[in-house]
C-alpha positions in Angstrom: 71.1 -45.5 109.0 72.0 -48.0 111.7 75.1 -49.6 111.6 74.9 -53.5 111.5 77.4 -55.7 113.5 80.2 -57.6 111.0 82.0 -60.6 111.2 85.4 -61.0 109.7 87.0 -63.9 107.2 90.3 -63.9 106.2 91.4 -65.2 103.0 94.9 -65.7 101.7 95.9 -65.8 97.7 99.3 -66.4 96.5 100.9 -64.1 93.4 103.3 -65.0 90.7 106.6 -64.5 92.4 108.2 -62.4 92.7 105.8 -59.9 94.0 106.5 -56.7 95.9 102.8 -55.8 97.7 103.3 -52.1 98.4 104.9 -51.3 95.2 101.4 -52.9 93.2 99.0 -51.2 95.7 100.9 -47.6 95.7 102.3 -47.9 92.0 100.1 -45.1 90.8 97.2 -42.7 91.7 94.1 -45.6 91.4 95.0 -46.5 95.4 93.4 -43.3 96.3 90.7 -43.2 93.9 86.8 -44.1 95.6 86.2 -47.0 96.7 89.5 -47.8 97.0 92.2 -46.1 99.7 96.1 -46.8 101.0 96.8 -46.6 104.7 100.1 -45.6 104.4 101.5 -46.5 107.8 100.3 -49.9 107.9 100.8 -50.1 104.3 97.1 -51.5 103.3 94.2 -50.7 100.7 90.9 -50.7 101.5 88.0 -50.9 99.7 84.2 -51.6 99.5 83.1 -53.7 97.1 79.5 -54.9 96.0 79.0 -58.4 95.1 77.3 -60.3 92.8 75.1 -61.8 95.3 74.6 -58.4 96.4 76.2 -58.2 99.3 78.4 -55.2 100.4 81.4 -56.1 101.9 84.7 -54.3 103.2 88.3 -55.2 102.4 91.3 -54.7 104.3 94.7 -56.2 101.9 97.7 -56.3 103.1 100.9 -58.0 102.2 103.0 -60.8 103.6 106.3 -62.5 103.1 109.1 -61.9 100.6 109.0 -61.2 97.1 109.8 -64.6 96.5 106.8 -65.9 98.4 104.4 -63.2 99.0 101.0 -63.2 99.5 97.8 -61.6 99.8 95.6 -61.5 103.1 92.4 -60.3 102.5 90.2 -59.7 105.5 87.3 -59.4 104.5 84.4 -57.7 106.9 80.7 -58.5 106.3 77.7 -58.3 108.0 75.7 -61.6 106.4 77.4 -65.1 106.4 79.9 -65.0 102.7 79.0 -68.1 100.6 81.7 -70.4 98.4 80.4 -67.8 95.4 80.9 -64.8 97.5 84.7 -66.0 98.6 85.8 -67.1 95.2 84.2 -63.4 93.9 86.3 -61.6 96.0 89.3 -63.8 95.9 89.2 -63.4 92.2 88.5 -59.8 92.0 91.3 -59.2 94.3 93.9 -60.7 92.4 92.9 -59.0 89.2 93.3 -56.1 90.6 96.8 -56.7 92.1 97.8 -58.9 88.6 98.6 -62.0 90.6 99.3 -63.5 87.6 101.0 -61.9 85.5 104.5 -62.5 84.8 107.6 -59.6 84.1 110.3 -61.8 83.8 110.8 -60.1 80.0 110.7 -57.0 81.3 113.2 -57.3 84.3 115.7 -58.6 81.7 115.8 -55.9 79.8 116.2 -53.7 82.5 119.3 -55.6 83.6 120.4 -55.9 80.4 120.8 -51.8 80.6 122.3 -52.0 84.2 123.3 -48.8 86.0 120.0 -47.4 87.5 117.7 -49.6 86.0 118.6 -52.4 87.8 116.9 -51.5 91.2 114.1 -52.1 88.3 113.0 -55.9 89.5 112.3 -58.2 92.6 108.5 -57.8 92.1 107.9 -54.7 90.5 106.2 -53.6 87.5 102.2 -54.5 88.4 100.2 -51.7 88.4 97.2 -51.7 90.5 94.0 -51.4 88.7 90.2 -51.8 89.8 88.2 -55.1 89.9 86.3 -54.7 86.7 87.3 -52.6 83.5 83.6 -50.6 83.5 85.4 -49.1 86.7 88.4 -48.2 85.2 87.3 -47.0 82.3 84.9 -44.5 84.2 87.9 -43.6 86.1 90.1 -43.0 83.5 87.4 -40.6 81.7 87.7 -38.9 85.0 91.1 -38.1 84.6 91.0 -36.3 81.1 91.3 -32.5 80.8 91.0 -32.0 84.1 93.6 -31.7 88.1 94.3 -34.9 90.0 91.9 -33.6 92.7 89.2 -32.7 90.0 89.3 -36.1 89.4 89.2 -37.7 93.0 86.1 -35.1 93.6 84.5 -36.7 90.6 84.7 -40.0 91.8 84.5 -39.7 95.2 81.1 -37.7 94.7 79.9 -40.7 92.2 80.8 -43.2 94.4 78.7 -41.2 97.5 75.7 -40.5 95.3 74.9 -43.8 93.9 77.1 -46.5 95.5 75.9 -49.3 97.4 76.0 -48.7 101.4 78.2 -51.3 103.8 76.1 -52.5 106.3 78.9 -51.9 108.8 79.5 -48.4 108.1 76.7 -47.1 106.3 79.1 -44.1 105.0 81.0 -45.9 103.1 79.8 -47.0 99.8 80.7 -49.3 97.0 81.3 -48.3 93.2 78.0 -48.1 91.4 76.9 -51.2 89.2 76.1 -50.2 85.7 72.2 -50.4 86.1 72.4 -48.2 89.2 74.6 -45.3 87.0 72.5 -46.1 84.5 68.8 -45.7 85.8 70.2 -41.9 87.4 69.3 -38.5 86.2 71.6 -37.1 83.9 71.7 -34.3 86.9 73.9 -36.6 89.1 76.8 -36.8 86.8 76.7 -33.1 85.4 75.9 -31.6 88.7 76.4 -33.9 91.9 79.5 -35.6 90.6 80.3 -32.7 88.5 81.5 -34.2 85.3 80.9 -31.6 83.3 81.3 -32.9 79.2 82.2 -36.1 80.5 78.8 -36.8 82.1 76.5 -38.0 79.3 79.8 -40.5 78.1 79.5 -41.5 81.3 76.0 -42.4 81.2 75.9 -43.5 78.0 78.5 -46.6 78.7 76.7 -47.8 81.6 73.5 -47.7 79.7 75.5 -49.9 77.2 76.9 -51.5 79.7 73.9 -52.3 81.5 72.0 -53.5 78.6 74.7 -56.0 77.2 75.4 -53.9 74.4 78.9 -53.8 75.3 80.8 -56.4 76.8 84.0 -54.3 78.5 85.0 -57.2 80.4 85.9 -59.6 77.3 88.2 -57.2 76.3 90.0 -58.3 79.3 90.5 -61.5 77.7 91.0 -60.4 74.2 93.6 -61.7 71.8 93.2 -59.2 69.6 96.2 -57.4 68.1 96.5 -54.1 70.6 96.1 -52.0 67.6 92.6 -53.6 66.6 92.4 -53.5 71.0 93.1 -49.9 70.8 90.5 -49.5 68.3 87.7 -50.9 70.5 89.0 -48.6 73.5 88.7 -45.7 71.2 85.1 -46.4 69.9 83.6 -45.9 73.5 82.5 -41.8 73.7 84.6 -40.6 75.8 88.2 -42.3 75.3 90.6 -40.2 73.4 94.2 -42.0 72.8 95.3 -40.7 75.9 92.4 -42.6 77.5 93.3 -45.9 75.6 96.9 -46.2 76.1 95.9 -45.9 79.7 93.0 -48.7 80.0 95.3 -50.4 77.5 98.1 -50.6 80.2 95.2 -51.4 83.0 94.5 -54.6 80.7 98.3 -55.4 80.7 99.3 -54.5 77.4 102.0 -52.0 77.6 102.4 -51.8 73.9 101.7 -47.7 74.0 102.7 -44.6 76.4 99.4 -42.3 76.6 100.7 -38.4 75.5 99.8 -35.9 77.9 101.5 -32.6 79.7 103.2 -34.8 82.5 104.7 -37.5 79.1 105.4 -34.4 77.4 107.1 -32.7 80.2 108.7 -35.3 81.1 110.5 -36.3 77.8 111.5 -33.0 76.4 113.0 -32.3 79.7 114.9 -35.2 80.2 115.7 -36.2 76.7 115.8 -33.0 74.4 116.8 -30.1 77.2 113.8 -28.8 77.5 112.9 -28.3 73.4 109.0 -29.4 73.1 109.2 -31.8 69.8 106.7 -33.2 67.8 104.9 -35.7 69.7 105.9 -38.6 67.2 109.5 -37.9 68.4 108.8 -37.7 71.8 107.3 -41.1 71.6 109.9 -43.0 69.9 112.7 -42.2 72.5 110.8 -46.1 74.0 110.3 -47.8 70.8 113.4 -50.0 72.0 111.6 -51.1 74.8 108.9 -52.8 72.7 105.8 -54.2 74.5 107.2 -53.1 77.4 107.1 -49.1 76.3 104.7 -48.3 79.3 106.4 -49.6 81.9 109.5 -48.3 80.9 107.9 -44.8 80.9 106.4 -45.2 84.3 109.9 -46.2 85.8 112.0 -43.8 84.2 110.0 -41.5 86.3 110.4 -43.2 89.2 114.0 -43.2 88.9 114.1 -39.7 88.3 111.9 -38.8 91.4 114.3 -38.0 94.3 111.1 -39.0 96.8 110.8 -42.5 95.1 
């Protein structure tokens, strides 16, 4: 397939300071998940993304100013004219995945309040970069369960190249399938192509939901239910263990719960019982003090502890 001549348009959103760019885009393992990437050296994600109009476009973000007065540039490349719908899509899909919104003033205290270590905790971190719609994360986290990091980026990457939409630009690079196009596929392309294995037909199955407005993922997004009664939803869809929710629950922004797995439990009993494995209850607790902030509290103990970070 031909590759179609682009244009470029630049747009510009402002977050809620303070807001540290590379530490939302890099904060963990979805900047390198299909369609999305991180250029490293010049410190920028990329991705495809399909509009509602149906266009395909390509996104280069980067970052700008200080924490106190950051902002987003978005360039976006395109190979028919954007209209006001298109730009206001992609503005808004942008800042939901970067959080530009959200506010960690809470959280920051607390971590002063603790001092020592934690207080490099602060000056615009604590977002977590997720992907512009929850259908796309919640595939994505599916992809991640019982299985290697790379399993899971070969999972993706293969969906993504089997059944997302082409940029006219680059015709190789494609956008994350809709619902209706993961939906309308053979059963073959998940459990063979993508290689899902188990996790194929849950797949399937919420897109078909998806698709026909049986499920509405995205007004959980917007929920004020309770995160237990939250959780609950999460943990109705085929596929989502409580691993799974506590995840999509933190991609939401509510970091109410830490998901237990081998990296938690590793973690924990090394740091905080000398290596003894405890009951997972136990393990747990040691960040009931940190409240609704439990995830996050997690996530950056790690980071302290990692002599790379």
């Amino acid at each position: 397939m031909a590759q179609a001549e682009t244009a470029t348009t630049q747009l510009v959103i402002a977050p809620t300071p303070p807001f540290h760019f590379a530490s939302a885009a890099f904060s963990h393992g979805w900047a390198v998940l299909a369609p999305t990437s991180w250029d490293a050296e010049r410190q920028a994600v990329g991705r495809v993304e399909q509009l509602a109009s149906g266009r395909v476009v390509a996104l280069d973000i980067t970052g700008r100013g200080e924490t106190a007065n950051a902002a987003i540039v978005i360039d976006v490349s395109h190979a028919s004219p954007l209209d006001e719908a298109d730009v206001a899509e992609i503005a808004r899909k942008v800042g939901h995945m970067f959080r530009v919104d959200e506010e960690f003033g809470e959280f920051y205290a607390l971590c002063a309040q603790r001092g020592g270590r934690w207080s490099a905790i602060g000056d615009g971190l604590g977002r977590m970069l997720r992907s512009p719609t929850l259908f796309e994360d919640v595939v994505k986290t599916i992809a991640t369960t019982n299985t290697q990091w790379g399993g899971t980026k070969r999972m993706v990457r293969a969906l993504v190249d089997a059944l997302g939409a082409s940029f006219p630009g680059d015709p190789t690079q494609r956008a994350f399938p809709t619902p209706e196009a993961m939906a309308a596929a053979p059963p073959e392309t998940f459990t063979e192509v993508a290689r899902f294995g188990y996790r194929g037909p849950y797949v399937q199955e919420l897109a078909r939901r998806v698709a026909a407005g049986e499920l509405d993922l995205e007004g959980l997004l917007h929920s004020e239910l309770p995160t237990a009664d939250l959780k609950r939803e999460l943990l109705s869809i085929k596929g989502v263990g409580p691993y799974a929710a506590a995840t999509l629950l933190m991609l939401i922004g509510r970091y109410d719960e830490v998901g237990y797995d081998t990296v938690f439990r590793d973690f924990v009993s090394a740091r905080y019982f000398g290596g003894e494995r405890r009951p997972e209850k136990d393990m747990l607790a040691v960040y009931d003090e940190w409240g609704r902030w439990r995830y996050l509290a997690y996530w950056f103990e790690m980071w302290l502890d990692d002599p790379g970070a």
